[in-house]
C-alpha positions in Angstrom: 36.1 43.4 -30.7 32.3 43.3 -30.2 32.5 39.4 -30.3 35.3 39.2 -27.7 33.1 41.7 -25.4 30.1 39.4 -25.8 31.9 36.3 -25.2 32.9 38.0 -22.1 30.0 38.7 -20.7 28.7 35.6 -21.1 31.3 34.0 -19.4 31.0 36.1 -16.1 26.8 35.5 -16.3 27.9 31.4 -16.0 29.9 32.0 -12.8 28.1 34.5 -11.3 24.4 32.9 -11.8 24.3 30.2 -8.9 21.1 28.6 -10.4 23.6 27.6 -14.0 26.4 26.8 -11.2 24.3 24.5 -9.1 22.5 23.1 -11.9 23.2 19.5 -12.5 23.6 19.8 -16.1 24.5 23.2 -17.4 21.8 22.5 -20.1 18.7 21.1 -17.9 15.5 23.6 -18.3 14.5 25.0 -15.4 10.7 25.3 -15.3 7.8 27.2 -13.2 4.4 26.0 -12.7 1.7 28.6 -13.9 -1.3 26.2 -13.1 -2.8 28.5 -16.9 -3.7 25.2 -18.4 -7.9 25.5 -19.3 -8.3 22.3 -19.6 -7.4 20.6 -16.1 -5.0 23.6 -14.0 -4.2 20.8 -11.3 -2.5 18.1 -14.0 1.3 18.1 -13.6 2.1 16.5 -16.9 0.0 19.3 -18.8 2.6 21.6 -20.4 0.7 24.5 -20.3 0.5 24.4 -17.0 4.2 25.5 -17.0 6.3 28.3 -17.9 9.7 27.8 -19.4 12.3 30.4 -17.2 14.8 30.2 -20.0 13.0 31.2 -22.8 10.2 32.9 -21.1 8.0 30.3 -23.3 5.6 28.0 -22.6 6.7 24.7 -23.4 5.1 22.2 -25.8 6.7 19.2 -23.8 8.2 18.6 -20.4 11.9 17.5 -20.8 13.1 14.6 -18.4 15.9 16.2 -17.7 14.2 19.2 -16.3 14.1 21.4 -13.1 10.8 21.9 -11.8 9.7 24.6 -9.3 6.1 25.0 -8.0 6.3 28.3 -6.2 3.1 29.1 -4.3 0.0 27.9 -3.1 -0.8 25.1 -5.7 -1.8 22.0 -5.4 -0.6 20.1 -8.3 -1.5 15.8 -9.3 0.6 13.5 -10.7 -1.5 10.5 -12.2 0.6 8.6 -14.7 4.5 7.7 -15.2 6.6 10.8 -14.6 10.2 11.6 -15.7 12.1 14.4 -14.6 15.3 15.6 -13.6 14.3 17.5 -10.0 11.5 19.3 -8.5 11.8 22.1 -5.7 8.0 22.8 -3.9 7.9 26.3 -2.1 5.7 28.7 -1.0 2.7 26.3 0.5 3.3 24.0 -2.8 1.7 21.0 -2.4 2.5 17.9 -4.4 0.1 14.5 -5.0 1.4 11.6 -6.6 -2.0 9.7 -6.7 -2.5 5.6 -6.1 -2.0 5.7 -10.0 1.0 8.2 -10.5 4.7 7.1 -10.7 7.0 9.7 -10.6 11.4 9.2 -11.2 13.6 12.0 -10.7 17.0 11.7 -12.5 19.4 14.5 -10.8 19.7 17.3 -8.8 19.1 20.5 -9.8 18.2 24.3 -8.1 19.7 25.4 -5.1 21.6 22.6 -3.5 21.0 20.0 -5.8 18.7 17.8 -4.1 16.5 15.3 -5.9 13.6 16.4 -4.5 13.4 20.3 -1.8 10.5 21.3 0.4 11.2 25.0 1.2 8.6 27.1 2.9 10.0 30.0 1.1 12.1 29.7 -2.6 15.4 30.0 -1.9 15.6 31.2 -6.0 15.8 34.8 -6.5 17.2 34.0 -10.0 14.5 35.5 -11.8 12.7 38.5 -10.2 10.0 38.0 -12.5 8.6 35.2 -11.4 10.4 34.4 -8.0 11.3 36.9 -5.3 11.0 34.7 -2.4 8.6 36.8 -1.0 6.1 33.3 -1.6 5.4 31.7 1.8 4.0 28.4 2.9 4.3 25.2 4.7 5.1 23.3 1.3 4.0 19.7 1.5 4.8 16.2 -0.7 2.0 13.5 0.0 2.3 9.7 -1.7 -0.3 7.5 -2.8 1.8 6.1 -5.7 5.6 5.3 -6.1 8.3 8.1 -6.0 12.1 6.9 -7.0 14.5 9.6 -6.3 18.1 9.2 -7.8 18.3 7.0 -11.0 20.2 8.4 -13.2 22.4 5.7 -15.2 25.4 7.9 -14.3 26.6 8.6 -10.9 27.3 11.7 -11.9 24.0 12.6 -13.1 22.6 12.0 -9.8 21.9 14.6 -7.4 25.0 16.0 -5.8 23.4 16.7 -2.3 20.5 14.9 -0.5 17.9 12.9 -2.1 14.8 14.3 -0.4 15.5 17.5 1.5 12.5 18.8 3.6 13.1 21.5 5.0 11.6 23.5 8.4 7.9 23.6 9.0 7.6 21.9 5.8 6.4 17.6 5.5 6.3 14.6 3.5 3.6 11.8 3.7 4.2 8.1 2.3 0.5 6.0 2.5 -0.3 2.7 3.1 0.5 1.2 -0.1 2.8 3.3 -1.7 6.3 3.7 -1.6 9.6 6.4 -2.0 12.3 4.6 -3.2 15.8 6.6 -3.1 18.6 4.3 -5.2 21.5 6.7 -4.0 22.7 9.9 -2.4 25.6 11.9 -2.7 25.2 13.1 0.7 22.0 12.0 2.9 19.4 9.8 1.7 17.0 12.4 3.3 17.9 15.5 5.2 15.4 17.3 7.7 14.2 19.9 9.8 10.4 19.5 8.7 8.0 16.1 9.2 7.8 13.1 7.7 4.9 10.5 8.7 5.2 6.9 6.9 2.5 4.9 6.4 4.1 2.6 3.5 7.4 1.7 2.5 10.3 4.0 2.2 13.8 2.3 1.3 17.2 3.6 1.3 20.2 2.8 -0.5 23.8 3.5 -0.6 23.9 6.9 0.8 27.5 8.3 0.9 26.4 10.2 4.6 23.6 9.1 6.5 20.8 7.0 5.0 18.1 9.8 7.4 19.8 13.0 8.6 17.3 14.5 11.2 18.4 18.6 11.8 17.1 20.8 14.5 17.5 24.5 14.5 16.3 25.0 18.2 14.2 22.8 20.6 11.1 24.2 18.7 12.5 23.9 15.2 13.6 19.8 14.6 12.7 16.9 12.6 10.3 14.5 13.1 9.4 10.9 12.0 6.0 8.7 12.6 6.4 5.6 11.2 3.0 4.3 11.5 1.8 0.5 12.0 1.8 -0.5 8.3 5.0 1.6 7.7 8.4 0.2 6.7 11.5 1.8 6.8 14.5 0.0 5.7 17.9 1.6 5.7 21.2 -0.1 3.6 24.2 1.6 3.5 25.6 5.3 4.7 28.3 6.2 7.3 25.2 6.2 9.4 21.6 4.7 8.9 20.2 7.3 10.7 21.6 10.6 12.6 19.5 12.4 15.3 21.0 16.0 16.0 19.5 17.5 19.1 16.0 17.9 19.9 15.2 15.4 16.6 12.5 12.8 17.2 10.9 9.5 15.8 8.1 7.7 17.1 7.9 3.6 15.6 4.6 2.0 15.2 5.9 -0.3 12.3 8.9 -2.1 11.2 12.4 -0.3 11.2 15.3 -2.3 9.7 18.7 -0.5 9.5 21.8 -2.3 8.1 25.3 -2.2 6.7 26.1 1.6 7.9 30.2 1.3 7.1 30.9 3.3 10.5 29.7 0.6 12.2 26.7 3.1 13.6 23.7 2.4 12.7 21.9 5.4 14.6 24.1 8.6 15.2 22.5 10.6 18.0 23.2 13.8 20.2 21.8 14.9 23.3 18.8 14.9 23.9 17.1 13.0 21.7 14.2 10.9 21.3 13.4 6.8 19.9 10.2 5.8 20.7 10.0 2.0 19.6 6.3 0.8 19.9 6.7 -2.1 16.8 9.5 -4.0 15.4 13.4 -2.2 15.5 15.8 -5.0 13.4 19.8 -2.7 14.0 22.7 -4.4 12.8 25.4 -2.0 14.5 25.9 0.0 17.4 23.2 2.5 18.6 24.2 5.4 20.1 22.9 7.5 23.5 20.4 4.6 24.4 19.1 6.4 27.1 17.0 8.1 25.2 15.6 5.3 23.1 12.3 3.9 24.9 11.1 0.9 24.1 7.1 0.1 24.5 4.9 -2.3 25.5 4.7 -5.3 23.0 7.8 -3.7 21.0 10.6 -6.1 19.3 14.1 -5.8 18.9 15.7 -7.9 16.4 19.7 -8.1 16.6 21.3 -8.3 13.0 20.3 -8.9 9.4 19.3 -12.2 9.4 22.4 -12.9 12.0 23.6 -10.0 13.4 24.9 -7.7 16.1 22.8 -4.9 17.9 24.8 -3.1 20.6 23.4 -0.4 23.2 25.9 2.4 23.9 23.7 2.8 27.4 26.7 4.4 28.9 25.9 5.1 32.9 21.9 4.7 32.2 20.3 0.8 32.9 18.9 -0.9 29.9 15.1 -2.1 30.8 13.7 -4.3 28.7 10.2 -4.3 29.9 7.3 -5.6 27.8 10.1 -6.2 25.0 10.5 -9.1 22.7 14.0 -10.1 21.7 13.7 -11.5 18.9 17.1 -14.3 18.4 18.4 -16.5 15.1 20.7 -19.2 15.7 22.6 -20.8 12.8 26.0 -21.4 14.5 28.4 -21.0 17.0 30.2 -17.8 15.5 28.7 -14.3 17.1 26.8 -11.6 14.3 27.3 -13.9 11.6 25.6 -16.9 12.7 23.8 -16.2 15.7 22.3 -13.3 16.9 23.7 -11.3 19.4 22.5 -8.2 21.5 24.4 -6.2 23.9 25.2 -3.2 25.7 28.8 -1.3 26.1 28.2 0.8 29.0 28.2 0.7 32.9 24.8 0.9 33.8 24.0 -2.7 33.6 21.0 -4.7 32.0 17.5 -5.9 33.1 15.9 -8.5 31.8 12.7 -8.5 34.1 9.4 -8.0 32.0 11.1 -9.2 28.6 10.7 -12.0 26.2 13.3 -14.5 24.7 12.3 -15.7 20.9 15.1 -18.2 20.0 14.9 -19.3 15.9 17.2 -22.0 15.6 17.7 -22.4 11.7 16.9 -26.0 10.5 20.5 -27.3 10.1 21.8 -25.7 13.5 24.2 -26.9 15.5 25.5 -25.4 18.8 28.6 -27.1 20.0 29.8 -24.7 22.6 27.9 -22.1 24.5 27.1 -19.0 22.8 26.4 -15.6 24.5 22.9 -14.6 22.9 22.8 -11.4 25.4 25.8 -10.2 26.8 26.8 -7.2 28.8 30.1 -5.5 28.7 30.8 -4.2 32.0 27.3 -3.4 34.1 25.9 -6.5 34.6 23.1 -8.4 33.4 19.9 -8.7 36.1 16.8 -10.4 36.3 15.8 -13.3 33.7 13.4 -13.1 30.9 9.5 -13.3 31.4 9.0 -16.3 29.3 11.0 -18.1 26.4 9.8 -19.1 23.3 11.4 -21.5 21.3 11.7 -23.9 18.3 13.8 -26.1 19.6 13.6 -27.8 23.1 17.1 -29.7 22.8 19.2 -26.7 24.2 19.6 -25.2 28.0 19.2 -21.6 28.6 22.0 -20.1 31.7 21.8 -16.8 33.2 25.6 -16.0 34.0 27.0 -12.7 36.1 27.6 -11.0 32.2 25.7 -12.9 29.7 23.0 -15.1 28.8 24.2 -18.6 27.1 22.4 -21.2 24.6 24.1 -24.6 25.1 23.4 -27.8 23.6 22.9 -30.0 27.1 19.5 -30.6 27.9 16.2 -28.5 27.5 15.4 -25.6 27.3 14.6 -23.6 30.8 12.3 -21.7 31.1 10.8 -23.0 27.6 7.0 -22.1 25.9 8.1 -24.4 22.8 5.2 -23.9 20.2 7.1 -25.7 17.7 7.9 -29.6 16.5 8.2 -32.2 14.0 5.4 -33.2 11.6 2.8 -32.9 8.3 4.5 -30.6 6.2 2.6 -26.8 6.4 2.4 -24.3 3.6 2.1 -20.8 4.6 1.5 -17.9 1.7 1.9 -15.3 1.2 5.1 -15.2 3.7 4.7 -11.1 3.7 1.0 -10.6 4.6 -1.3 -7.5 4.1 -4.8 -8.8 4.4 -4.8 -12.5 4.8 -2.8 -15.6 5.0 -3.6 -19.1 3.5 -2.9 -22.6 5.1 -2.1 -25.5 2.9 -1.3 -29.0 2.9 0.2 -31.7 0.0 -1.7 -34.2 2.0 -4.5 -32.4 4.2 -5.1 -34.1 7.9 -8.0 -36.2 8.3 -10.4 -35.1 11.1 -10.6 -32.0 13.2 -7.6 -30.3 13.9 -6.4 -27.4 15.5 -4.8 -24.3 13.7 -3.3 -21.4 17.0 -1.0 -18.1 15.6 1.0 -16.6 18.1 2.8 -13.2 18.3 6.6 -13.0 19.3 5.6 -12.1 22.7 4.4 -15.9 22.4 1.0 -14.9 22.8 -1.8 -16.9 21.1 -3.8 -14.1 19.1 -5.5 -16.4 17.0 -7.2 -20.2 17.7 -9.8 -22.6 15.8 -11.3 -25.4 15.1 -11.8 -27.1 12.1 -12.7 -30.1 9.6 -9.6 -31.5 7.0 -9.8 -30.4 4.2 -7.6 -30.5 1.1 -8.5 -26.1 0.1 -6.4 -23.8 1.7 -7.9 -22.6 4.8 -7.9 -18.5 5.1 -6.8 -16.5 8.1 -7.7 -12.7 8.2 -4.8 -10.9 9.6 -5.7 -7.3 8.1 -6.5 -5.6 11.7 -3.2 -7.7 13.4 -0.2 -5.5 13.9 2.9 -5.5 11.8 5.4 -8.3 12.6 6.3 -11.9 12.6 4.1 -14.8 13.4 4.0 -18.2 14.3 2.0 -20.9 13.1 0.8 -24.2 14.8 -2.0 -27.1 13.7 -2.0 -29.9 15.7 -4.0 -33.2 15.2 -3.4 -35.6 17.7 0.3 -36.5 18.2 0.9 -34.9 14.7 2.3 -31.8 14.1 2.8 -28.7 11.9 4.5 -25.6 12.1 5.5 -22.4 10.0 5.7 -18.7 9.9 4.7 -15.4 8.2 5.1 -11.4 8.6 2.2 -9.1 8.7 2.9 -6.1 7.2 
């Protein structure tokens, strides 16, 4: 009898407990930082800095398939290669994955299951000991390092909710350099109501939801995204890319690429809500609410994933492309898969005054028919485009009352053609950071003459100089992120090729 009543109660704790209920395996430890460690109180992969909440023990090893809460105001390092299964900061917890640490979370775990939770207060009253929730703080995550969220072998393994949840008046920081890495969410890739400010790479995956989910509680209360100069942000996968509730906001300095969302959406937004592009925006989908979604001085938009389709849903609100460089590949005659294409669905019409044209035509292309390279559904298309820059001179540019066509029947009008025929180039590295090198099999003899240009078409770099057979050096480190183009000329001879700054 005494073993049935034990059993019993036992039982009832399982389904009653939602910390065992949420946890992602029913046997992962959940542990508490202490910071007690004498000999360095800051070192996350110091076990006595921790406190084992189901055995009340301090452990002699952290498990990889653990549950890790820092509750509190601790700042706590991670310097080397880090296993765990999640980690939930709270309470003004702040967590630094150095230039040197590398840190893998393998499941979800704690309330919601999320890879990775910023709380400002612990949702875990569990253990009354330890955790009340009466803890508060903006919690913060900063990145120096690499952080890959998700990658468990198993699918079920991985965490059942959002990879990265950060949460209000909490923030995460990604610096130049570093990286977060989410493989694959169950729900959102990352799901917000706090800050997040990029200055490296952050790339989503496969997302069952939305690859970003940016919440809002009020017009005070909303997420946030910065994506500085030298930040990337590239999106593959979700219902959505990206989903902007009301109030949400993101500011672009960098490079946003967003791709493959199987709703055909690539951005998801409500009313209001704010895109500020001020660098490089590569959609391959429709983008919702476009009103809202201002486009800066100097700013690209790249249709497609190398050949694509990026439509505006502009609805009654014109689409001014001011000071905007658009930014079309041409492989073929067949619209979004090969050529570019950009567009807009709604009725208030497109103008084209103040923008520039970029036309790639890929080395083997052939256009045997016009094709629409912009084209506007029902409002209109007005004005023509500041300048054109091109690699190919062989094809006429039309303005007609709905589209802009690309037809193979004289030259190009208006045309700023930078490129040609000639000595073959060498270009590396293709993805830049600090400087790019020119090379030749056969250098040119005599002074030549080496020009960059930006994809506004505007010369940012020229010089001078003697042939020579070493690669000649360009710094590019204070350029802005994005794709350039390279010219030498000697003479009647020519060479050409491209790179992207990161």
């Amino acid at each position: 009898m005494k073993r049935q009543i034990l059993l019993l109660l036992l039982t009832s704790s399982f389904f009653l407990n939602p910390l065992l209920f949420f946890s992602a395996r029913g046997n992962s430890a959940t542990i508490l930082w202490t910071g007690n460690s004498t000999a360095d109180p800051t070192n996350w992969s110091d076990p006595t800095n921790w406190l084992n909440l189901d055995t009340g023990e301090v452990p002699t090893s952290l498990p990889e398939d653990a549950d890790m809460m820092i509750d509190g105001l601790f700042n706590v390092y991670i310097s080397g290669s880090v296993v765990t299964g999640s980690i939930q900061l709270s309470g003004g917890a702040k967590l630094f994955i150095t230039a040197s640490g590398n840190l893998t979370t393998q499941e979800g775990g704690l309330d919601g299951s999320h890879g990775i939770r910023l709380d400002v207060a612990s949702p875990n009253t569990n253990y009354p000991d330890y955790i009340t929730g009466n803890k508060s703080g903006d919690s913060a995550l900063f990145v120096y390092g690499v952080v890959n969220i998700n990658v468990a072998a198993a699918t079920n393994m991985r965490a059942p909710k959002s990879g990265l949840f950060i949460g209000a008046s909490t923030s995460a920081t990604v610096y130049e350099n570093a990286s977060l890495n989410i493989i694959v969410a169950a729900s959102n890739g990352i799901e917000m109501t706090g800050a997040l400010s990029n200055y490296g790479t952050i790339t989503i995956t496969d997302s069952t939801d939305k690859g970003i989910l940016l919440n809002s509680e009020n017009e005070t209360t909303y997420g946030s995204i910065t994506n500085e100069e030298s930040g990337t942000i590239v999106i593959t996968g979700g219902a959505e890319c990206m989903s902007f509730r009301s109030h949400t906001i993101m500011v672009n300095y960098g490079n946003v690429k967003l791709s493959e969302a199987s709703s055909g959406t690539v951005i998801e937004a409500g009313s209001p809500w704010a895109f500020t592009n001020n660098g490089t925006f590569q959609g391959d989908g429709l983008v919702e609410r476009t009103r809202f979604f201002t486009h800066g001085q100097n700013s690209v938009l790249i249709p497609g994933s190398s050949t694509g389709c990026l439509i505006f849903d502009n609805r009654s609100t014109p689409v001014e492309l001011s000071g905007v460089t658009l930014l079309i590949e041409i492989d073929g005659i067949d619209a979004c898969s090969q050529y570019d294409q950009f567009s807009s669905t709604g009725s208030g019409g497109l103008d084209l005054d103040g923008a520039v044209l970029n036309l790639i035509f890929g080395e083997n292309a052939s256009v045997t028919s016009p094709v629409n390279i912009v084209q506007d559904v029902s409002g209109g298309i007005t004005n023509s485009f500041s300048s054109v820059v091109s690699n190919n001179p062989d094809y006429m540019l039309s303005y007609l009352a709905g589209s802009v066509e690309i037809e193979g029947t004289g030259s190009l009008v208006p045309v700023e053609s930078i490129f040609g025929e000639g000595r073959p180039l060498a270009i590396h590295p293709t993805l830049a950071r600090d400087v790019v090198f020119l090379e030749w099999p056969d250098a040119p003899a005599g002074e030549y003459t080496v020009e960059v240009f930006n994809l506004a078409g505007q010369s940012v770099y020229s010089n001078q100089a003697a042939g020579q057979a070493v690669p000649l050096p360009i710094q590019v480190e204070d350029w802005r992120p994005g794709m350039y183009w390279v010219l030498v000329r000697r003479g009647g001879e020519l060479s050409a090729g491209r790179f992207i700054k990161q």
